[in-house]
C-alpha positions in Angstrom: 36.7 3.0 32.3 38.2 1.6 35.7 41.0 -0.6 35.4 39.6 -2.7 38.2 35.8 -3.3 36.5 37.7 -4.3 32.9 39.6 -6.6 34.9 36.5 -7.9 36.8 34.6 -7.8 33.4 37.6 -10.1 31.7 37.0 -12.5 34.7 33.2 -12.9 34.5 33.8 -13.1 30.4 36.8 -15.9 31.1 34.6 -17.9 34.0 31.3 -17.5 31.0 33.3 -19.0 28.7 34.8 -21.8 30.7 31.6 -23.1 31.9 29.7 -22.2 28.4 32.8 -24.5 26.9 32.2 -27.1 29.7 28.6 -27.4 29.5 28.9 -28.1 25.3 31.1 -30.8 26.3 28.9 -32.3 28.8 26.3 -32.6 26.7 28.4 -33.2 22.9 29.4 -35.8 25.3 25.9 -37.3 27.2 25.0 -37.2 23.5 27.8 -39.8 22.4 27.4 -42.2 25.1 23.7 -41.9 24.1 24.8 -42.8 21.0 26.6 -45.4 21.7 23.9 -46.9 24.2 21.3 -47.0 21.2 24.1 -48.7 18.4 24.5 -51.3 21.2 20.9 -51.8 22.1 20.1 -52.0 18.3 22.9 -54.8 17.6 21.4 -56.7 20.5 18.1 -56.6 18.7 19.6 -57.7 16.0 21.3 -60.8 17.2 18.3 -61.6 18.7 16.1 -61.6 15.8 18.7 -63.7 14.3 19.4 -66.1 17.2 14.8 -66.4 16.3 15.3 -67.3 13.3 17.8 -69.4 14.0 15.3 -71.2 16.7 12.8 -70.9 14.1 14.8 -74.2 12.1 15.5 -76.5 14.9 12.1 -77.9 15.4 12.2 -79.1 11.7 16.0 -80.0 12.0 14.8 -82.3 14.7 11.7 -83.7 12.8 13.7 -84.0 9.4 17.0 -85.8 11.4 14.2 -88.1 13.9 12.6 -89.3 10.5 15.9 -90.8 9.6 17.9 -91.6 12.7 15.3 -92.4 15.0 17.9 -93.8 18.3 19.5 -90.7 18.4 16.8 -89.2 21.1 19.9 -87.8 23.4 20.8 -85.4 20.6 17.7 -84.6 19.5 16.5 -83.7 23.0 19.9 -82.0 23.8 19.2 -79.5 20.6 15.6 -79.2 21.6 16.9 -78.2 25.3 19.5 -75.5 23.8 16.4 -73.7 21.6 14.7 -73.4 24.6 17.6 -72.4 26.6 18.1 -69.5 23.5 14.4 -68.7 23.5 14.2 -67.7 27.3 17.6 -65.2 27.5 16.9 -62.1 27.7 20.7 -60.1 27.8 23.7 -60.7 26.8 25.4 -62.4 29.4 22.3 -65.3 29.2 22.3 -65.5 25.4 26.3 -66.0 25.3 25.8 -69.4 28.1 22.6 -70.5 25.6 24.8 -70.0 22.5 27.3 -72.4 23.6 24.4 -75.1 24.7 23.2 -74.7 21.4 26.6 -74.8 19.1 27.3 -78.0 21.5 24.1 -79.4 20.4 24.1 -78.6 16.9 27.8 -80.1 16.3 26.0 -83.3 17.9 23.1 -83.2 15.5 25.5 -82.7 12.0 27.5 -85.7 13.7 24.5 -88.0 13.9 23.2 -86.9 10.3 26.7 -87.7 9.1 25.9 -91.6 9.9 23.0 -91.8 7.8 23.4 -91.4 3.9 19.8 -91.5 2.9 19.7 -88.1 5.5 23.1 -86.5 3.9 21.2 -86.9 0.3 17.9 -85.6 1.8 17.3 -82.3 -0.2 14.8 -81.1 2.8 17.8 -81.7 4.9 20.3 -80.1 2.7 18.2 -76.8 2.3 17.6 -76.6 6.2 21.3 -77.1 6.6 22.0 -74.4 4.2 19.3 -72.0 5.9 21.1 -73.1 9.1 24.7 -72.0 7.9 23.6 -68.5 6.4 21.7 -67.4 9.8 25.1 -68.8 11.8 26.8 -66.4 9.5 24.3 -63.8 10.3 24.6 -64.4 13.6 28.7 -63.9 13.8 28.1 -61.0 12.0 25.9 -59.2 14.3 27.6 -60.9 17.2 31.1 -58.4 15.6 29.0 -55.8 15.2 27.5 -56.2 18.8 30.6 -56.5 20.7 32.1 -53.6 18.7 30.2 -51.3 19.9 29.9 -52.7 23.8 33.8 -52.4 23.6 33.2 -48.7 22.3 30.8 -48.1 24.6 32.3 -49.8 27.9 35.6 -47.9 27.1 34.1 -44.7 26.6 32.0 -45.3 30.0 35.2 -46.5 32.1 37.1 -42.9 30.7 37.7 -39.9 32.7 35.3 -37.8 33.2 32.8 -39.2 30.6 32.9 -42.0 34.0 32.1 -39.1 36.3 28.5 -38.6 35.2 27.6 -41.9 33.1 26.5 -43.7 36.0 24.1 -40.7 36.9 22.5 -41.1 33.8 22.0 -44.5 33.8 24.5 -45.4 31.4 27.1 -48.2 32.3 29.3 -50.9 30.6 27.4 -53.7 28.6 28.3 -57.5 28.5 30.1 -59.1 25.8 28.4 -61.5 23.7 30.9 -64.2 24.2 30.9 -68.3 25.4 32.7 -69.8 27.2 34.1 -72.1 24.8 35.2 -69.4 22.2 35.9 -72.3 19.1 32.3 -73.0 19.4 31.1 -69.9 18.4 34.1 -69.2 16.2 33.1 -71.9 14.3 29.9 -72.5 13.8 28.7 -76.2 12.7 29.3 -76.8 8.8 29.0 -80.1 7.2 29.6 -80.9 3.9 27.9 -83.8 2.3 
């Protein structure tokens, strides 16, 4: 055999190889940020099934705290306003700006109820508030598990060259479930009675 055709023939095997090793990690790696872009679309489902449920209590919150502390309307209406506010956002970036309405609102509410002893010994009132307190938990939970993966995924996206062809596919960085008043959401409302 001719020196110059094995040489060629190494070449055309090294160049196969290079792209055959190139094109597994393009797709290994359009598989991950798939991946990743379904973990973070199904902890956003999540919270919003919680944050639901959550909206689910507030109407009898209201009715059960009106029945007792009937001048406190402001509140009332100002939780009533942040439900709806939850109810209508649709991403992240909407839900985080609701959330702190809402922790806002509910801090107001607990404050009122504390006023009113008849309410605080209320055993409606104490099983809503305890309904309320395990979906808050719920909530911060898939909230961690949410931003988790957005920070997986955004970091992944922003990486060389994973970047290079993410945006092609329609994958890009996610929002943050956040608020801008961090404590609010870091603690959510607990009142002990």
């Amino acid at each position: 055999m001719d020196t110059g055709l094995v040489t060629t023939l190494i070449v055309i095997g090294v160049v196969v190889v290079i792209l055959v090793v190139i094109g597994i990690w393009l797709w290994v790696s359009h598989k991950s940020l798939v991946a990743l872009q379904g973990r973070v679309d199904a902890a956003w489902s999540e919270i919003a099934e919680q944050l639901q449920q959550r909206a689910a209590l507030i109407p009898t919150i209201v009715d059960t705290v009106q029945g007792h502390a009937t001048h406190e309307q402001s509140v009332l209406t100002a939780v009533t306003d942040a439900r709806a506010e939850t109810l209508g956002a649709r991403d992240a970036v909407a839900a985080s700006t609701a959330e702190g309405h809402m922790q806002k609102a509910l801090k107001g509410v607990f404050k009122v109820a504390e006023g009113y002893p008849q309410l605080q010994s209320s055993q409606a009132f104490l099983q809503l508030q305890s309904e309320l307190v395990s979906t808050e938990d719920k909530i911060q939970s898939a909230r961690r598990h949410y931003n988790g993966g957005v920070r997986e995924l955004n970091t992944k996206v922003r990486q060389f060259p994973t970047s290079t062809f993410a945006k092609r596919r329609g994958v890009g960085p996610a929002p943050f479930f956040e608020t801008a008043e961090p404590a609010a959401i870091a603690e959510p409302p607990r009142v002990q009675f």
